[in-house]
N, C-alpha and C positions, 0 to 999 in steps of 0.2 A: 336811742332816746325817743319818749315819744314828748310832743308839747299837745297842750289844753287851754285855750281861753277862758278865763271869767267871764259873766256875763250875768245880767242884773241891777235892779234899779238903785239909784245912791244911797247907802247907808243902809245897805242889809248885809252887810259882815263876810263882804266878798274877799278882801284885803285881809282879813282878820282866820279866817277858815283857814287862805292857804300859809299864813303864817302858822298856825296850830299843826299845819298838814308838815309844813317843813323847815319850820324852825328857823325860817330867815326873815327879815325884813322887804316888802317889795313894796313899800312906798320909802323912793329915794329921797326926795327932800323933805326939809326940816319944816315949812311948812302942810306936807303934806299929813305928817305924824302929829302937828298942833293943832291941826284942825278934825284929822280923824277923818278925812276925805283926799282919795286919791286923785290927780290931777293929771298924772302921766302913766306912762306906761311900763308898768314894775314886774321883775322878771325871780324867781322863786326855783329853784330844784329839788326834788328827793327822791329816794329809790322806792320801786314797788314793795320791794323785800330786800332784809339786809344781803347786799353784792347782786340786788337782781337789779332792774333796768331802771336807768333813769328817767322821770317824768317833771315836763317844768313846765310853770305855768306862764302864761303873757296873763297878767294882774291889769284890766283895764279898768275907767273910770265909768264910773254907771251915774253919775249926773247931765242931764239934757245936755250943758253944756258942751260936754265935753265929747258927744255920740260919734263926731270925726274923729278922737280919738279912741274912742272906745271900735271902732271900724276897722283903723290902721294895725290893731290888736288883735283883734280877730280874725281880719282878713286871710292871712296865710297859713291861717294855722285850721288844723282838717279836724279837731274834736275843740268839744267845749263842755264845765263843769258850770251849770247853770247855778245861780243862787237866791231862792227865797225868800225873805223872813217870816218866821212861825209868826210875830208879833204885828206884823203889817200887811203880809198876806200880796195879792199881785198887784203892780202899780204901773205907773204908764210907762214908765223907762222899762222896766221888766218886757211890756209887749211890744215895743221899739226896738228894744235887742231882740228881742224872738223874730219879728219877721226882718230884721238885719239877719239873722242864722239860717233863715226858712229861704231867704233870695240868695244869699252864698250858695243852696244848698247841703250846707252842713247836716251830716247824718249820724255823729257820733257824740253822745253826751251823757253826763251824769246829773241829776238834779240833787241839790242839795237843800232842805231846808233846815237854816240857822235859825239861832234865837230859840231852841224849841224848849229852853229851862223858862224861856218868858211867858210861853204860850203853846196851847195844844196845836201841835205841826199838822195832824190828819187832815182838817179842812182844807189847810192852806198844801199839803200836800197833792190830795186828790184834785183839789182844781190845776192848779201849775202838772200836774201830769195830762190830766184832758184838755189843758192848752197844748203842749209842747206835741202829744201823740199829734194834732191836724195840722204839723209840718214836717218840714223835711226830717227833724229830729225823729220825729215816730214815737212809739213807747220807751221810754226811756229808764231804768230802773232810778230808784230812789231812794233818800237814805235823811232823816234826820238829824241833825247835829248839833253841837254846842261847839263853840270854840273857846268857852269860857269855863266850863265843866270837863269840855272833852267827853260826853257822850255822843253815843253814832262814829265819833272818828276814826276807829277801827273797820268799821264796816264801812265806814267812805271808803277808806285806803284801799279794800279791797274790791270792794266795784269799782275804782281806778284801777287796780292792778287789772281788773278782767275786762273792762274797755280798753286799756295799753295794746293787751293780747290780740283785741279783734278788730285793729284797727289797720289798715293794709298798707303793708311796706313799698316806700315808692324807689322807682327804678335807681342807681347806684350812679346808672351813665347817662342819667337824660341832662338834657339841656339846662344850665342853671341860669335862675332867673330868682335874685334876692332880691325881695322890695327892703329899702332900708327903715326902718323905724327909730334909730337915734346916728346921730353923725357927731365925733366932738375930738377933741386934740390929745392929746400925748406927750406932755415934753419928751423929750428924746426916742418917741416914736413915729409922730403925724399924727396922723387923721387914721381914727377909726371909727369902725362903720360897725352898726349892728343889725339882726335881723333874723328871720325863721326862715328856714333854708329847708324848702317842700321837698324839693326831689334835686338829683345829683351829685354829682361829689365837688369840694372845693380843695384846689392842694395847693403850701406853700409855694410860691414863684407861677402861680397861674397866670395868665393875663384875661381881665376881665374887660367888656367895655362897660361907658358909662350910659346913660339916661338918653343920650344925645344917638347914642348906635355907632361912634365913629371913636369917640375919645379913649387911649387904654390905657386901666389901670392896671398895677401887677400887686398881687397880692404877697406882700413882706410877710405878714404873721398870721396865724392863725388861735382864736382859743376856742373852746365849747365847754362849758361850765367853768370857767375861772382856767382851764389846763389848757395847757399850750400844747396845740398838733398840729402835726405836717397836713393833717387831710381830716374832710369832714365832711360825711356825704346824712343826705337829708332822712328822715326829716330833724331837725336840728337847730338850738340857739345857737348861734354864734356871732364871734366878734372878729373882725377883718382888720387887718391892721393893713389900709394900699395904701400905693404912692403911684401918682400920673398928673399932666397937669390942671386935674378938674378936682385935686381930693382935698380940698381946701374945699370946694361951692356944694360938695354933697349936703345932702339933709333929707329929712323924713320923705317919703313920697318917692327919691329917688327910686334907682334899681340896679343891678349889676349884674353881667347879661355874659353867657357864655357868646364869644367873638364868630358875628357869620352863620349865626342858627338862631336867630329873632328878626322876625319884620316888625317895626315900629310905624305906625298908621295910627291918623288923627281922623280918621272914615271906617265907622263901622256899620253892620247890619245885626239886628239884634231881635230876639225876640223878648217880649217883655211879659212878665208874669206878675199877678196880684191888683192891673187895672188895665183898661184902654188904654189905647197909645194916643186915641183923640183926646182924652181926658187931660194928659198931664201937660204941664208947663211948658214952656217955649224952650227956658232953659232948665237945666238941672244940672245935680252933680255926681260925676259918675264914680265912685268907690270901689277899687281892682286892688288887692293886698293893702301897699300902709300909700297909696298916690289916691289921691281927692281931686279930681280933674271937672272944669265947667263943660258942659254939654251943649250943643243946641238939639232939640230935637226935631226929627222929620219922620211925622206917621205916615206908614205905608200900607200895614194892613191893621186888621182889629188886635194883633197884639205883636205887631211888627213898625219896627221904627228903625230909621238909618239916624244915627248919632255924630255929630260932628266933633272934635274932640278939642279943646284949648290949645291942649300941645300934645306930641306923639306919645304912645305909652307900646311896649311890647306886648300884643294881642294875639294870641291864637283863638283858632276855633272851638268852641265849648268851654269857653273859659264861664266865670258865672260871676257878676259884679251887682253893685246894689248902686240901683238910681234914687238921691232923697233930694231933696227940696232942701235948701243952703236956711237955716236956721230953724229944723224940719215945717212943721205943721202940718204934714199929710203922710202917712203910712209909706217905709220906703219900696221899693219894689224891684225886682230882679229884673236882671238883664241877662241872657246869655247869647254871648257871642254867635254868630251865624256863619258870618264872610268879613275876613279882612282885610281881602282886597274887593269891593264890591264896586261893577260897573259905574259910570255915570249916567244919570238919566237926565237928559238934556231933552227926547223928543216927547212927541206929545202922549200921553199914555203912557210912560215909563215906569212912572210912579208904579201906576195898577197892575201891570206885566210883572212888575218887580216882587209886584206882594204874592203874586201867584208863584214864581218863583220859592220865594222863603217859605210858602207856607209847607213846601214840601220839606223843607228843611226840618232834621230835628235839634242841630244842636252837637250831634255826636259826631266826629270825625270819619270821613266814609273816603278813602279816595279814591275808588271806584267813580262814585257819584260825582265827586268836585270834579276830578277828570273828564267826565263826560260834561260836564256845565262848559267846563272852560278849551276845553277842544285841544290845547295846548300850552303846556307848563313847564316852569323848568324842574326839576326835582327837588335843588338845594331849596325852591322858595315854596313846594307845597310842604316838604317838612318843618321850613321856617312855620307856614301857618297853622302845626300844629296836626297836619293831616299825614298818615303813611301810605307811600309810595304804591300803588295798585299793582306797576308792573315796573317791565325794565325802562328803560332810556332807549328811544330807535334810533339818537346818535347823540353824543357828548351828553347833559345833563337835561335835556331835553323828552317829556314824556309826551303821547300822546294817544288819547283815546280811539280805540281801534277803528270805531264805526266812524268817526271825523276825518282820521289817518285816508281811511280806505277811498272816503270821500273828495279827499284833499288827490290822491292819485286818480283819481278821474278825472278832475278839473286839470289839473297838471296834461294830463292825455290829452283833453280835448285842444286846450290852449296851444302845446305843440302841433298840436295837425292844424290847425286855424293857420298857425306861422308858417306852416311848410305850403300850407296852400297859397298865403297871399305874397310869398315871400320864396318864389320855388329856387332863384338864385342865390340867397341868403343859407350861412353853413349850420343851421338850425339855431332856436330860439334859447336868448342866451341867456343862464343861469339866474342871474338879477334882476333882467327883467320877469323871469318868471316869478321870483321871489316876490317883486311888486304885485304882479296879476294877482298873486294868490293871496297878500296881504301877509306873507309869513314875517315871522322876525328875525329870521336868522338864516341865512345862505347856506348854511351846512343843510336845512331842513329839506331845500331843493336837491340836494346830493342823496340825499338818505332818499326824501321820497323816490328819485330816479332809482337806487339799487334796489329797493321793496322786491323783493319777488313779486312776480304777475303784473309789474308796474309796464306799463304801457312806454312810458318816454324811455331815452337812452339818454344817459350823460358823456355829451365827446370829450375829448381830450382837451379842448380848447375852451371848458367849461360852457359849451352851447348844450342841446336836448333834440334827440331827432327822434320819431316814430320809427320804429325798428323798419317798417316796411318801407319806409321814405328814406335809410340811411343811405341808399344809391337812387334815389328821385329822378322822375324820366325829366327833361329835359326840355324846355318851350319849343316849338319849333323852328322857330328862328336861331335858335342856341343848337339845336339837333342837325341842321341843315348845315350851320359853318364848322361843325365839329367832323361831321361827315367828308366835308371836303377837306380836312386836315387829313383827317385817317384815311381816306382815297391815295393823299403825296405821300402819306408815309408808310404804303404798302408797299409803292415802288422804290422806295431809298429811306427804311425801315430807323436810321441813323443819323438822316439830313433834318434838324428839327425845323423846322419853319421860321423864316424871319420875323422880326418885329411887324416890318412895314405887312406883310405877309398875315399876321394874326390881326392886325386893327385894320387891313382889308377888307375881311373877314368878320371885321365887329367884335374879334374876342379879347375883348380888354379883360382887364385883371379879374374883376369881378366875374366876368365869365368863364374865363378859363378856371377859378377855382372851383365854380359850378360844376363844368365839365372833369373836373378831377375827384369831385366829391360822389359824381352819379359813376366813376367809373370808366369814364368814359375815353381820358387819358393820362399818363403817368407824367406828373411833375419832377423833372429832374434839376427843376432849380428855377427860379424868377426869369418868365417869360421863355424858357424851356420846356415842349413838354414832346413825350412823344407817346408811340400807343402802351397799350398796357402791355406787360410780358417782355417789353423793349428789355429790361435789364437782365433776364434771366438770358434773353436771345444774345445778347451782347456778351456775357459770360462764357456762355458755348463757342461762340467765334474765338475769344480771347483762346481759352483755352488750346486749340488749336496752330497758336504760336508757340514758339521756340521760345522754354522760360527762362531767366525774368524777360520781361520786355520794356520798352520806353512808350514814355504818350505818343511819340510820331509815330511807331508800329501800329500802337492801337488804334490810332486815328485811324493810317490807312488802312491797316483791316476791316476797321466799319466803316470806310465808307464817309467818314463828316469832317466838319471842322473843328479847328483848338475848341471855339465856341459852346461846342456839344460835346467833345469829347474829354476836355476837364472835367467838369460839373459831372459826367457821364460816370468818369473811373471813381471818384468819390461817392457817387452813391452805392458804384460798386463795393469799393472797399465798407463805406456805413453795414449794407446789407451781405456780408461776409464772402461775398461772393470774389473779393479778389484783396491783396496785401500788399505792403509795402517793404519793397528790399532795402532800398535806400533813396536818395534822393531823387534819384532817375530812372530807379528801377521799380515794376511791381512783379508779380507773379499769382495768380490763380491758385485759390486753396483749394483742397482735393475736393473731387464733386462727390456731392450727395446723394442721395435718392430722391429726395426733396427739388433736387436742381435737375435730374435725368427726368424726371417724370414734368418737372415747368418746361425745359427745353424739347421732349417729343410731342406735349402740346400746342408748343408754340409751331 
C-alpha cells in the first residue's frame, strides 16, 4: 500500500477529486457533506490498476482553522497529492500547507489542478508548479482535472500509479512508532485506535506501549482497508483494535511505540530552517506526525535552538517536525531533530559552546560521530535515538569510542600507580573506587578497561587493580626489616611459624603481614600463620618420605612444629593437591609431579 496526503486551500475540490479518484466518501460526518467542507480527517482507498496496488488517501481540511488538523494528516504520511483550483488560482492556505510539506521535508507529490471545466488550469498551473519546484517538493509533475466532467482523471491515476512506484519501501522490522489520529469504541470490541503506520510491521497479540513509555497495550485485532489481518507492516492505514489499562484515555496526538526501542524526551536540540531562532516566539508549538505539543524556546546558534517540550513525545535523531505559532500568523518553520539526549548547560558560556557543537551537526544519523561526542553509550539507548551502532559493545551493552576508551586506560594506569605509591601496604586500588575517579557509570567498565590489551592496570581477584610491575611491591623499610627477621627464625626451623606475641613484637600486624604476602615475601597459611615461601612444596617432600597413610601427630613431628602450624599446614596441602585424605585420621601424599620434583630441588 502506498498513502498520500491532500493538501490545499478550503474549497478547491480536495475532498471531491479523491471521491472521483475512488468512489468513496471521505468526509465522514453529516455535517461535513452539508456544508461541502471537510472538518476532519477522511481516509479514501483505490488500486493503481485493476488487482495492482492499493493507494489511500488521508483527506485533510484546508481551512485556516483547521491547519492542526490538516498537520496531523500529513504528518506521517511520506507523499502528498497537492490541489489547486483552475478558478481561484493560489491562496494563503495553499502556501501554509506548502511550507508545512517543505518543513516535514516531504519530497514526493502530485499536483493536481481542479475546476479546470470553470477556468483555463495553465496560469494557475505554471505558477503552483514554480512555487512547489523551490521546496522540498521540487518539480513535481502535473495534471489538470475535473471531478465534475472527469477530464484529466485518467492521467491523474496514472501519475499516481508512477509516484506509488518511486516512492521507497520502508524497513518491514524497524521500530514501530504509530501516531494515532482517531481513537473511538467498539461495542463488543474496545477501543480502537487509527493511524499511518511509516515503517514496521504490526501483528495480532503484539504488545505495544503507550504515550507514557511504560503503560502496555496488546493488540486484539488488526484491519487495513476494512480487512481483517494478523499483520501489517508499513507503510499502511490501519485500524488497531488494543486492550491495556490506558485504551480508554488514547486520542489523537497519542502514539504507540514498539516496547524498549524509543526514548521519550521533553529536551531537544534542533536545528531550525525558514527563520532565525532569535526571531521566533518564546513559545511555540511543535508538530511531529498527528501530537501538537507547546514548546518553549531557547536560541543557541543563528539557526539552532534547544526546545523544551510540554510533555514527552518519542524523538529520534533526524526526525523533521514543523514549529507554527498556535493560531498561525507567521510562516510555520521546520525543525529537525539534532540530540535527544542533549547536555545541560548550567555554566557560564554553555549556551555558545553548545551552538558550536550543533553547528557541526547535520541532522543525519552518524554513530561514529555521536560516539565520539559522548565518549560513552549504552547501545540499546543509541539505537533508541535513532543512531546505528559504529561498533561492538567492550562489555555487556556498553559502547565506546576508541580514542576516549584508550584515554580512559591511561587515567585508570596513572590512578593505580598514584595508590600503589601513597598506599605501598594497601592490596591495590579498589575496583569502585576507581570507578568514582574516573566518573564511569558502571563497574563492569573498570573490569573491561583492566582486560583491554596493552592496558596498564591488573584486576585482582579481590576486585582491587595493581601496576603489573607493582603486583609484588618492594616493601617500606621498616616492613622489610621485621620480615627479614621472620625469615632469619624461619631458616632455622623452616616449620615453627612465629607466635602472635612474636609478629606484633615485630610490628606485623594484619595489615602488614598481608603486605608482606602480597610482595612475596611470605606464604600465608592461614590467619596469623605465615611462613617462607616454597614452605608447602618443602613440606610435601618431607611428608612424602613417610610410611603411607599417616596421622597429623607423624606429620607434625616430621616437621618439626606444633597442632598450631601443622593443621592449617596439611590443609593447604591437601587445597594445593599436594597431599589427600584417607579417612578421618589418615592422609597420604599424591604421586609427585614434575612440577613438585623441580619446587622441591629448588627449594
Amino acid at each position: 500500500m502506498r498513502v498520500l496526503a491532500t493538501a490545499g486551500h478550503v474549497d478547491h475540490g480536495k475532498s471531491a477529486l479523491v471521491r472521483a479518484l475512488t468512489g468513496m466518501e471521505p468526509d465522514r460526518y453529516e455535517e461535513e457533506r452539508r456544508r461541502g467542507l471537510t472538518l476532519d480527517l477522511g481516509f479514501v482507498w483505490t488500486r493503481t490498476a485493476p488487482g495492482g496496488e492499493y493507494l489511500a488517501f488521508v483527506d485533510v481540511p484546508g481551512h485556516e482553522k483547521f491547519v492542526a488538523t490538516m498537520l496531523a494528516g500529513a504528518g506521517p504520511v511520506p507523499a502528498v497529492l497537492f490541489v489547486v483550483a483552475a478558478d481561484q488560482g493560489w491562496q494563503p492556505q495553499s502556501q501554509e500547507h506548502l511550507a508545512i510539506l517543505d518543513a516535514l521535508g516531504v519530497r514526493h507529490a502530485v499536483l493536481a489542478v481542479t475546476r479546470s471545466d470553470l477556468a483555463d488550469p495553465e496560469p494557475v498551473r505554471a505558477d503552483a508548479v514554480r512555487r512547489l519546484a523551490g521546496t522540498s517538493l521540487g518539480t513535481v509533475p502535473s495534471v489538470a482535472v475535473s471531478a465534475v466532467t472527469g477530464a484529466g482523471l485518467d492521467r491523474l491515476r496514472a501519475e499516481l500509479a508512477r509516484l506509488a512506484r518511486t516512492l521507497p519501501e520502508p524497513p518491514a522490522d524497524a521500530d514501530v512508532r504509530l501516531w494515532l489520529d482517531r481513537a473511538f469504541t467498539v461495542r463488543g470490541h474496545g477501543t480502537v485506535v487509527t493511524g499511518t503506520l511509516g515503517a514496521g510491521t504490526l501483528r495480532v497479540g503484539d504488545r505495544l506501549v503507550a504515550s507514557d513509555g511504560t503503560t502496555a497495550l496488546r493488540v486484539r485485532a488488526l484491519q487495513c482497508l476494512q480487512q481483517e489481518r494478523t499483520a501489517v507492516s508499513g507503510v499502511a492505514r490501519v485500524a488497531v483494535n488494543v486492550h491495556g489499562p490506558l485504551d480508554g484515555a488514547l486520542r489523537r496526538g497519542d502514539v504507540l511505540l514498539t516496547p524498549d526501542r524509543w526514548l521519550l524526551t521533553d529536551l531537544v536540540d534542533v536545528r531550525v530552517g525558514g527563520e532565525k531562532t532569535g526571531d521566533l516566539p518564546r513559545t511555540l508549538r511543535l508538530h511531529l506526525g498527528t501530537a501538537a505539543v507547546a514548546v518553549t524556546v531557547r536560541p543557541l546558534g543563528e539557526d539552532t535552538a534547544r526546545l523544551t517540550l510540554s510533555r514527552r513525545l518519542p524523538l529520534r535523531v533526524g526526525d523533521r517536525a514543523v514549529l507554527r505559532e498556535p493560531g498561525g500568523g507567521r510562516v510555520p518553520c521546520a525543525a529537525t531533530v539534532l540530540d535527544v539526549r542533549p547536555p545541560r548547560l548550567e555554566r557560564r558560556g554553555a549556551g555558545r559552546a553548545r551552538a558550536a557543537q550543533l553547528a557541526a551537526l547535520t541532522g543525519r544519523p552518524d554513530g561514529a560521530a555521536e560516539l565520539r561526542r559522548r565518549g560513552l553509550v549504552r547501545r540499546s539507548e543509541l539505537l533508541a535515538m535513532g543512531v546505528p551502532a559504529p561498533t561492538a559493545p567492550v562489555t555487556g551493552d556498553w559502547l565506546a569510542d576508541p580514542e576516549h576508551w584508550a584515554r580512559l586506560r591511561e587515567r585508570l594506569a596513572a590512578e593505580v600507580e598514584r595508590y600503589a605509591e601513597q598506599h605501598p601496604m594497601e592490596p591495590g586500588l579498589p575496583a569502585e573506587a576507581a570507578r568514582r575517579l574516573l566518573g564511569l557509570p558502571d563497574r563492569t567498565l573498570v573490569d573491561a578497561l583492566a582486560r583491554t590489551p596493552g592496558a596498564t592496570g591488573l584486576l585482582g581477584k579481590e576486585g582491587r587493580l595493581y601496576v603489573p610491575a607493582r603486583a609484588h611491591p618492594a616493601l617500606p623499610p621498616p616492613l622489610q626489616a621485621a620480615v627479614d627477621a621472620v625469615r632469619e627464625e624461619l631458616e632455622k626451623t623452616p616449620f615453627r611459624a612465629p607466635e602472635a606475641d612474636r609478629l606484633a613484637e615485630l610490628g606485623l600486624h594484619r595489615k602488614a603481614l598481608a603486605a608482606a604476602v602480597r610482595a612475596g615475601a611470605l606464604l600465608r597459611v592461614t590467619e596469623g600463620v605465615v611462613l617462607l615461601p616454597g614452605a608447602d612444596t618443602e613440606a610435601a617432600a618431607v611428608l612424602r618420605r613417610l610410611p603411607q597413610p599417616f596421622t597429623l601427630s607423624e606429620a607434625r613431628r616430621a616437621l618439626g612444629t606444633t597442632r598450631r602450624v601443622a593443621v592449617p599446614l596439611l590443609e593447604l596441602l591437601d587445597a594445593r593437591g599436594h597431599t589427600e585424605r584417607v579417612d578421618d585420621l589418615h592422609r597420604r601424599c599424591r604421586p609427585e609431579t614434575t612440577k613438585d620434583r623441580e619446587a622441591a630441588e629448588d627449594a
